[in-house]
C-alpha positions as CSV (number, residue, x, y, z in Angstrom):
1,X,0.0,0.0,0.0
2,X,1.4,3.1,-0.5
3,X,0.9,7.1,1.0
4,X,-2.3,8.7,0.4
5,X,-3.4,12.6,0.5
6,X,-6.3,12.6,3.3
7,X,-9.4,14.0,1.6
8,X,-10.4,17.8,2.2
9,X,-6.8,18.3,3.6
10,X,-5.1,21.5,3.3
11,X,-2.3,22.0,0.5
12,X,1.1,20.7,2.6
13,X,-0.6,18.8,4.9
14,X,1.5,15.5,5.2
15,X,0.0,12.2,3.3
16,X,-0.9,9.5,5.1
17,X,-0.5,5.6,5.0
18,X,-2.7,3.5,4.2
19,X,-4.2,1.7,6.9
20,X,-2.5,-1.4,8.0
21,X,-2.7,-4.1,10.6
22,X,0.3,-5.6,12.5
23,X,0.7,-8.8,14.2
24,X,4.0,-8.3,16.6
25,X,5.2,-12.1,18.0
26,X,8.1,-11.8,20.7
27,X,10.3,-13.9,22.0
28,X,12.8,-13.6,25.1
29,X,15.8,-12.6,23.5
30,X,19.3,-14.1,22.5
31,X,22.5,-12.1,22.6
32,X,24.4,-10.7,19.5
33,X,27.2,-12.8,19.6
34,X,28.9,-15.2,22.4
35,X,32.2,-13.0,23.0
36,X,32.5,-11.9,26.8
37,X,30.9,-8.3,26.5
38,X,27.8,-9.4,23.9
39,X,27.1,-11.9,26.8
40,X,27.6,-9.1,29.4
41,X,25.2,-6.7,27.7
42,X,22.7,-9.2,27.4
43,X,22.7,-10.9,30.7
44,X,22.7,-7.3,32.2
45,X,19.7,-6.6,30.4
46,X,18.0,-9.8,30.8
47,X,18.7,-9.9,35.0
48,X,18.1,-6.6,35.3
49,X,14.5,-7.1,34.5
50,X,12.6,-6.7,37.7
51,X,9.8,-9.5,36.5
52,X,12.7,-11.6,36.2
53,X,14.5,-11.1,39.6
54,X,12.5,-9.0,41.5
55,X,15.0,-8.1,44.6
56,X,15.7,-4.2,45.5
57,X,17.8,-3.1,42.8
58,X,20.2,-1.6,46.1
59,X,20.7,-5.3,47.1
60,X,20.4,-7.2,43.7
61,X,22.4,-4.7,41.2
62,X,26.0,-4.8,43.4
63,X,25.9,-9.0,43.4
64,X,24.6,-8.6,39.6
65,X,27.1,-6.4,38.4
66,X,30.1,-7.1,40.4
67,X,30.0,-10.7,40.6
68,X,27.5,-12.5,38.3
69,X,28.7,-10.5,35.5
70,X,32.3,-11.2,36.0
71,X,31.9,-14.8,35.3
72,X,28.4,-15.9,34.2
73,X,29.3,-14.4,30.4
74,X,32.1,-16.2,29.7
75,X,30.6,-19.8,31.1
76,X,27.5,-18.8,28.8
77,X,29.4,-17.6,26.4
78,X,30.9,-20.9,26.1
79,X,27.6,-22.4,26.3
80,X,26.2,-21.0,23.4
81,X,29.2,-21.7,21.4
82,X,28.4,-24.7,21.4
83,X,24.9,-24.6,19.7
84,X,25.4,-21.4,17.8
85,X,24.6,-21.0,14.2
86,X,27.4,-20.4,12.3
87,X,26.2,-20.0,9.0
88,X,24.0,-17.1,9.7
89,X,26.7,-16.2,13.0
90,X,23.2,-15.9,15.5
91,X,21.9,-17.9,17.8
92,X,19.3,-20.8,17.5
93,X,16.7,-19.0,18.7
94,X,16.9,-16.0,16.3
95,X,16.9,-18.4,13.4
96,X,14.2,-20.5,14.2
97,X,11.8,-17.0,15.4
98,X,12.1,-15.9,11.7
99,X,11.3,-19.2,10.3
100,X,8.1,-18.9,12.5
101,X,7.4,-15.5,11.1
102,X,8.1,-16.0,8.3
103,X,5.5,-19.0,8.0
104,X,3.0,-16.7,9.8
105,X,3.5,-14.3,7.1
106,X,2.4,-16.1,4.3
107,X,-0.5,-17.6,6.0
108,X,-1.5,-14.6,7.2
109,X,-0.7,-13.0,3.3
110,X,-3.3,-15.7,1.8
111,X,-6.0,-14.9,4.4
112,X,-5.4,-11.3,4.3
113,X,-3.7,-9.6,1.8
114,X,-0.8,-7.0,2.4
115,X,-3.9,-5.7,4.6
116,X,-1.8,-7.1,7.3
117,X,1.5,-7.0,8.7
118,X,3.4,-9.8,10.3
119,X,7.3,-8.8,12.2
120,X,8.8,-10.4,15.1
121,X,11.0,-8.9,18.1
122,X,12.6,-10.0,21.2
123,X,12.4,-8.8,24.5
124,X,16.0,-8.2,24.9
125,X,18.9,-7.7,22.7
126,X,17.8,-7.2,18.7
127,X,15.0,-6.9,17.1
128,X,13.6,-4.7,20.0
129,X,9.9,-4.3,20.6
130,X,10.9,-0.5,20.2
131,X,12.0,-0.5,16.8
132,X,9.5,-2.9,15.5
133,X,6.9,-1.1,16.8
134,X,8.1,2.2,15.3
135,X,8.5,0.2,12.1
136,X,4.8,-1.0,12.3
137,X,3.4,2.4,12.7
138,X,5.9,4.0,10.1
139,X,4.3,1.6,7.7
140,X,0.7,2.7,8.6
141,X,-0.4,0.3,10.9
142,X,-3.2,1.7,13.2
143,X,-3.7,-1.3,15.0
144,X,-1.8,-4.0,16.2
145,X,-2.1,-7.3,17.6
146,X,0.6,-8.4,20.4
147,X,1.5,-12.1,20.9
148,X,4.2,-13.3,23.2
149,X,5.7,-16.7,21.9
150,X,5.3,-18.6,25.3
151,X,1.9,-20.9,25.7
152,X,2.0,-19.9,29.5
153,X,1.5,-17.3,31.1
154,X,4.3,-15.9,33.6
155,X,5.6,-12.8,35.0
156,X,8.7,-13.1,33.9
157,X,7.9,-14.1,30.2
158,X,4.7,-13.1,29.0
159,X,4.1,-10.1,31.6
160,X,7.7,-8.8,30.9
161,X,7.2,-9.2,26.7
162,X,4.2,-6.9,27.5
163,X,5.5,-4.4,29.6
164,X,8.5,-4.0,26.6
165,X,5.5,-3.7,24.4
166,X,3.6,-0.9,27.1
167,X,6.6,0.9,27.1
168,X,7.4,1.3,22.9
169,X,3.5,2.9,22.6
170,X,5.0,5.2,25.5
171,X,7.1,7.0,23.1
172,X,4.8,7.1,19.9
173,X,2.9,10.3,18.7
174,X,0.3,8.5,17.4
175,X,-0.6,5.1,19.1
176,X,-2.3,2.6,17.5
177,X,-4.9,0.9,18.9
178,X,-3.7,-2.6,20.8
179,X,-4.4,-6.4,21.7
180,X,-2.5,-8.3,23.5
181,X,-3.0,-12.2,22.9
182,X,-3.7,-14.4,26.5
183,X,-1.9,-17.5,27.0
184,X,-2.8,-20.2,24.6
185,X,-1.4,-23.3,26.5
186,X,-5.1,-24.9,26.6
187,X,-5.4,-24.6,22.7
188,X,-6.1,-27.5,21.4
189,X,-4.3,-27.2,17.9
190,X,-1.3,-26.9,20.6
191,X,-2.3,-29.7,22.6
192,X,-2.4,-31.8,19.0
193,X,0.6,-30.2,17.6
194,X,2.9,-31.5,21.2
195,X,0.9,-34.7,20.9
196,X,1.8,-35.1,17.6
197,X,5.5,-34.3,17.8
198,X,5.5,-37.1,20.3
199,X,4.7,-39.7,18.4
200,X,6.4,-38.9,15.6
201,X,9.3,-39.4,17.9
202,X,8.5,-42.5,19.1
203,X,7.8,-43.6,16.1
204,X,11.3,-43.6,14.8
205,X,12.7,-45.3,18.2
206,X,14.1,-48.9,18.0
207,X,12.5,-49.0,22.1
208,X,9.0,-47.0,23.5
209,X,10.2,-45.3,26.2
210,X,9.9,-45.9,30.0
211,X,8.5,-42.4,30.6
212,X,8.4,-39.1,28.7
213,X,9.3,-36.0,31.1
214,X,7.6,-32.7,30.2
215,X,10.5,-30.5,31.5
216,X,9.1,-26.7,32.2
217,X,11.5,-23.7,33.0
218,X,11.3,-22.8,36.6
219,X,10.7,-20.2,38.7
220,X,11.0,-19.9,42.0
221,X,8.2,-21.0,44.4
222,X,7.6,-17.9,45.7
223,X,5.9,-16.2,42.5
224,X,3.6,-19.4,42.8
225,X,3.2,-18.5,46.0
226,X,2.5,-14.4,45.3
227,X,-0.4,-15.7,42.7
228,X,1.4,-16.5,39.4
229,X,-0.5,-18.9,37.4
230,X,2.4,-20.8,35.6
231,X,2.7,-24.0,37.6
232,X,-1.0,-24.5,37.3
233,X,-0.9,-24.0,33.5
234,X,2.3,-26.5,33.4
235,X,0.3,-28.9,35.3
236,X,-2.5,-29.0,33.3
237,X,-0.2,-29.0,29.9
238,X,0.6,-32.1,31.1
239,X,-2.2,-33.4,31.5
240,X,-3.9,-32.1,28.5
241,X,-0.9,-33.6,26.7
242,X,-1.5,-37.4,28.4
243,X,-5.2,-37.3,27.6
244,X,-4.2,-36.4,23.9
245,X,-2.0,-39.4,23.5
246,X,-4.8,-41.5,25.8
247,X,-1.5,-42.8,28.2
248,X,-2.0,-43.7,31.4
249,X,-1.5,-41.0,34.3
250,X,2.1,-42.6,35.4
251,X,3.2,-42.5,32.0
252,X,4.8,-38.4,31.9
253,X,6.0,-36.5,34.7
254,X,6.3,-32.9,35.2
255,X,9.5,-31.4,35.9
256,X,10.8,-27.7,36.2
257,X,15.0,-26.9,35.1
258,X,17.0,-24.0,34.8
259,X,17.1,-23.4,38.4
260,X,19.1,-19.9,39.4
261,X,20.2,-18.3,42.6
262,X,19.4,-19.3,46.2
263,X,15.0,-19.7,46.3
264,X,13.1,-23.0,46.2
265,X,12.0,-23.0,42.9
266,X,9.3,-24.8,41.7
267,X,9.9,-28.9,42.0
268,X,10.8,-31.8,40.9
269,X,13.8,-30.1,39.4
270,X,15.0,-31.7,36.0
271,X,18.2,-32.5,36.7
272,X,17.3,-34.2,39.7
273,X,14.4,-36.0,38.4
274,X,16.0,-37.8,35.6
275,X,18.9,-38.8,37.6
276,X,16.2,-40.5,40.5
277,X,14.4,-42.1,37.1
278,X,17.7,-43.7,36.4
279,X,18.7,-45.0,39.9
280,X,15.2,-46.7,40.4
281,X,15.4,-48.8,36.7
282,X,13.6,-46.3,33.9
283,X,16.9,-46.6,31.7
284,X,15.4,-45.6,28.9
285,X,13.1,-41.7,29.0
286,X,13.0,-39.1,26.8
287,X,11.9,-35.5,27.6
288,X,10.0,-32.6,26.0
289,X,9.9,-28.6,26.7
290,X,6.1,-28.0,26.2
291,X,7.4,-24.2,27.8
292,X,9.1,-23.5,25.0
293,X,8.1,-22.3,21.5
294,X,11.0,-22.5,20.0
295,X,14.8,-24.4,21.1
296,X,16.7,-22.3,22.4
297,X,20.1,-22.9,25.1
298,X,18.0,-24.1,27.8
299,X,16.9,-27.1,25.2
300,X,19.1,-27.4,23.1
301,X,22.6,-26.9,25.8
302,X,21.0,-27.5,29.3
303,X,18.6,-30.7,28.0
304,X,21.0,-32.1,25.7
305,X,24.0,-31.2,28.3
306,X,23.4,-31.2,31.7
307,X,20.1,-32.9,32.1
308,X,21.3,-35.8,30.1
309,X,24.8,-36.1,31.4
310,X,23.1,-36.6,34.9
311,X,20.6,-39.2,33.5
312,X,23.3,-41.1,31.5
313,X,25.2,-40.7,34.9
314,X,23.2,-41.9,37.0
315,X,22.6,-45.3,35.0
316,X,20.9,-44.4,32.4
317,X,21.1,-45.6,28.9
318,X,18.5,-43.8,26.2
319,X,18.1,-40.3,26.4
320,X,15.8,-39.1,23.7
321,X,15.1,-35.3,22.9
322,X,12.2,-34.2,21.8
323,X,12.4,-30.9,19.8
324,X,10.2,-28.3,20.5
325,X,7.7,-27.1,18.0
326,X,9.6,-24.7,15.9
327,X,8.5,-23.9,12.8
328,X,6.7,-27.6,12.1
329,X,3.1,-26.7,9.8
330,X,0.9,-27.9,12.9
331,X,2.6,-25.1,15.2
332,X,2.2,-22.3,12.7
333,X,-1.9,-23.2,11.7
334,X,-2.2,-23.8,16.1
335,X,-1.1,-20.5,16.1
336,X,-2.1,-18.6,12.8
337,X,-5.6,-20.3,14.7
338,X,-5.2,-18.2,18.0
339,X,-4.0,-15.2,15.7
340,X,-6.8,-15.3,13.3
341,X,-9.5,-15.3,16.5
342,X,-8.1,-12.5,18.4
343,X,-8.5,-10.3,15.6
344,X,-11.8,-11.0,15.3
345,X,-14.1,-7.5,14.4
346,X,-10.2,-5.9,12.9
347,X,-10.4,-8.1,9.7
């Protein structure tokens, strides 16, 4: 579409453009590169979020800055080294957010036309929700539709990819008009789509598993505690997932990872888990991030690291990984499905 003069306008009044709508999907974030500083700038940014570590910033900011970030970016530095795209020199999670959009684009493009607009940004480091929302109103769109790439709700993921969002409209002249998208964990072109990626799995296995562990990110109790709803959803993933697949109710266990800092977090932690599966004769498990949208380090370093080390470990023998959603077809129309319905009444 292209600029148009506004009827009954005065000579040199500016042209407008045509009116647009913009989907916006965010992720968390990934760091430019896995040198020392890119890693410092990015876990800054990310711990410095107060929905992500919500201590004082007088008590939090001194142990953050003088002695997390002398260390942490080099060990995660090294970390994503090891899973980092070469080829396009960015990180997993970067790649496989644009192959998403990208997908979202077209379907989107056959329903709609260039009508709509589809972009993608991340929470922290690059694309910022900033720029692409500047970019989205540049272009002419007067409304736009906001969905964070988590299924579950959670401060420190969904409610922090909002407030980014809250905070870009801060600084525009003319704000469009805005939806956010609620959590979508109960869709059941989801549930199908995590139901389906399992036994496609387990399909190409020589031996069926002894149990399939749906490993969530944690948090620590305490938000649980204060009202957040993210265990419950997690829980009831789970479940949704079994009843999919019409297993029995010992046959996948939920588990939470990535634990960080002193806190409880929220348990059976992961690592643990697998290792106690292990010692007591399940030699053979595989495991699945229903949390995740896309793989990112914590699946595709932490899961295929440190999870499995401490399976394998602990007596283990078969640890299979199942990917997370990505860009598979069922994914994009499970969510092209939860797009298409929340702009209901703008197209």
């Amino acid at each position: 579409m292209t600029d148009r003069a506004l009827p009954h306008a005065p000579e040199g009044h500016p042209r407008q453009r045509e009116p647009k709508i913009g989907i916006l999907v965010a992720n968390l974030g990934t760091p430019e590169a896995t040198d020392y500083w890119s890693m410092r700038h990015y876990l800054s940014e990310f711990l410095s979020d107060k929905r992500v570590i919500d201590y004082p910033s007088w008590k939090w900011q001194p142990i953050l800055q003088l002695i997390i970030l002398t260390k942490r970016p080099r060990a995660k530095g090294r970390d994503y080294d090891t899973i980092w795209n070469r080829e396009r020199n960015e990180s997993p999670l970067l790649t496989i957010t644009r192959a998403q959009t990208d997908k979202l684009r077209k379907a989107a493009g056959a329903l709609w036309g260039d009508r709509v607009m589809v972009e993608f940004s991340m929470r922290y480091g690059k694309p910022s929700t900033e720029s692409l929302v500047r970019k989205m109103v540049d272009a002419g769109c007067e409304r736009i539709l906001f969905l964070p790439l988590y299924p579950h709700y959670a401060g420190a993921t969904w409610a922090t990819a909002n407030d980014g969002f809250f905070r870009a409209l801060m600084k525009e002249k003319r704000q469009p008009a805005i939806r956010t998208v609620p959590e979508y964990f109960e869709e059941p072109a989801y549930i199908a789509a995590l139901a389906a990626s399992v036994e496609r799995a387990y399909a190409d296995l020589p031996k069926r598993p002894d149990v399939l562990v749906a490993s969530y990110h944690g948090m620590p109790k305490r938000y649980l505690d204060e009202g957040d709803p993210y265990h419950c959803q997690c829980q009831k993933t789970t479940r949704l997932l079994r009843e999919r697949l019409g297993w029995a109710p010992d046959a996948i266990d939920t588990t939470f990872q990535s634990v960080f800092g002193p806190e409880e977090w929220l348990k059976p932690y992961t690592v643990k888990h697998v290792a106690a599966l292990a010692q007591a004769g399940k030699r053979n498990i595989a495991v699945i991030s229903p949390a995740f949208s896309a793989d990112c380090i914590e699946t595709l370093e932490e899961i295929q690291g440190e999870i499995r080390e401490a399976f394998l470990h602990a007596g283990g023998e078969s640890f299979t990984y199942i990917p997370c959603l990505n860009d598979q077809d069922d994914h994009i129309a499970a969510l092209m499905g939860v797009i298409t319905r929340n702009l209901a009444g703008w197209v």
